[in-house]
C-alpha positions as CSV (number, residue, x, y, z in Angstrom):
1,X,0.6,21.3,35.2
2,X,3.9,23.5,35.5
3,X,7.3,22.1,34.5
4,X,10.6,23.1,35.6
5,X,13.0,22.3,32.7
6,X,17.3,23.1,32.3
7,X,17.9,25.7,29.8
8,X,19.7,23.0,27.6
9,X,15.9,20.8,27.5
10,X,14.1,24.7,26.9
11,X,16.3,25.4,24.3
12,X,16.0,22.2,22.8
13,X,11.5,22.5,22.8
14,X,12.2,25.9,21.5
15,X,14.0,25.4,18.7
16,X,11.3,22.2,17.9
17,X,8.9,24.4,18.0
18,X,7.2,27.7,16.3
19,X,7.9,29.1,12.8
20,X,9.0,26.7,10.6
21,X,8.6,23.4,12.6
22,X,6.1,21.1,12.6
23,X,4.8,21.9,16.1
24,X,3.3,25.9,16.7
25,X,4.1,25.8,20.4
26,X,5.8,24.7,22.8
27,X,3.2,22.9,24.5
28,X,1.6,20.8,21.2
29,X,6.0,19.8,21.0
30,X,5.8,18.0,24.7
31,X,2.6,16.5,24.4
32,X,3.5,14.8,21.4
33,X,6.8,13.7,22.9
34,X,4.7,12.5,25.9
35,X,2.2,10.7,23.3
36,X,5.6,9.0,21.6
37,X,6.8,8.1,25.2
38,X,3.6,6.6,26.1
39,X,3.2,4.3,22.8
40,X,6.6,3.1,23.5
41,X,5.7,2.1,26.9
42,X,2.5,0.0,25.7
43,X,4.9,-1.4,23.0
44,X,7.3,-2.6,24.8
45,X,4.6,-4.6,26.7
46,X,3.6,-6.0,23.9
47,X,6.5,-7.4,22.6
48,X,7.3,-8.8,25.9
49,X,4.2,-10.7,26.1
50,X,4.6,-12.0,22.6
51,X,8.6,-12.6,23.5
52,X,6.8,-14.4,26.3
53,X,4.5,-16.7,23.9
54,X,7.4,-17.5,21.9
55,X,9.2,-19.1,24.9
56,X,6.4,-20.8,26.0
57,X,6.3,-22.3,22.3
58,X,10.2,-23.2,22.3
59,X,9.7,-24.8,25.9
60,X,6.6,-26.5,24.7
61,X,4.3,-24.8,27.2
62,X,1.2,-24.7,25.4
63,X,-2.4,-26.4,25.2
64,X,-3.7,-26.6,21.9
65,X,-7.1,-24.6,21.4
66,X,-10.0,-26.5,20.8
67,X,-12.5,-23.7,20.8
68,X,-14.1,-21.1,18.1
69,X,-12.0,-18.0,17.9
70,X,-14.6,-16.5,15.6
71,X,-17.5,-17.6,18.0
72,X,-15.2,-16.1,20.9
73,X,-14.4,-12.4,19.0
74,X,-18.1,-12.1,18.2
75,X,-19.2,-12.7,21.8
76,X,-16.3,-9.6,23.1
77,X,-17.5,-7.2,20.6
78,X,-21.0,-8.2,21.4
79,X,-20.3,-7.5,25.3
80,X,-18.3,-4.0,24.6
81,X,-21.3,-2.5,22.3
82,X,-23.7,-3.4,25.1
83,X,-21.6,-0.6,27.0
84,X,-22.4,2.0,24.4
């Protein structure tokens, strides 16, 4: 994959990476800015869904759980080693 950057974000990768910076190219600098991007992403989603929860909690949405959570964990794990 080819990138056309501005000279102000080129400079900016450059001087992030190579001697005396934790990333030896230019390249290992983006991908771990891409990696950061990405786990901010998936966080975000996260929190919304447990932003969501709360205000299902406040508005007294919610059905208490009568099952085995234990039971229920068991029987995932269970189905994703059967994939190995």
């Amino acid at each position: 994959m080819n990138l056309s950057l501005t000279d102000e974000l080129k400079k900016f990768i450059q001087k992030n990476s190579g001697d005396g910076t934790l990333f030896s190219t230019p390249s290992e600098f983006v991908r771990d800015a891409v990696r950061e991007r990405k786990d901010r992403m998936e966080a975000i989603v996260v929190r919304d869904g447990i932003l969501e929860g709360y205000q299902d909690i406040i508005e007294d949405r919610v059905v208490e759980y009568k099952g085995n959570i234990r039971k229920a964990v068991k029987a995932v794990k269970a189905l994703d080693q059967s994939d190995w």
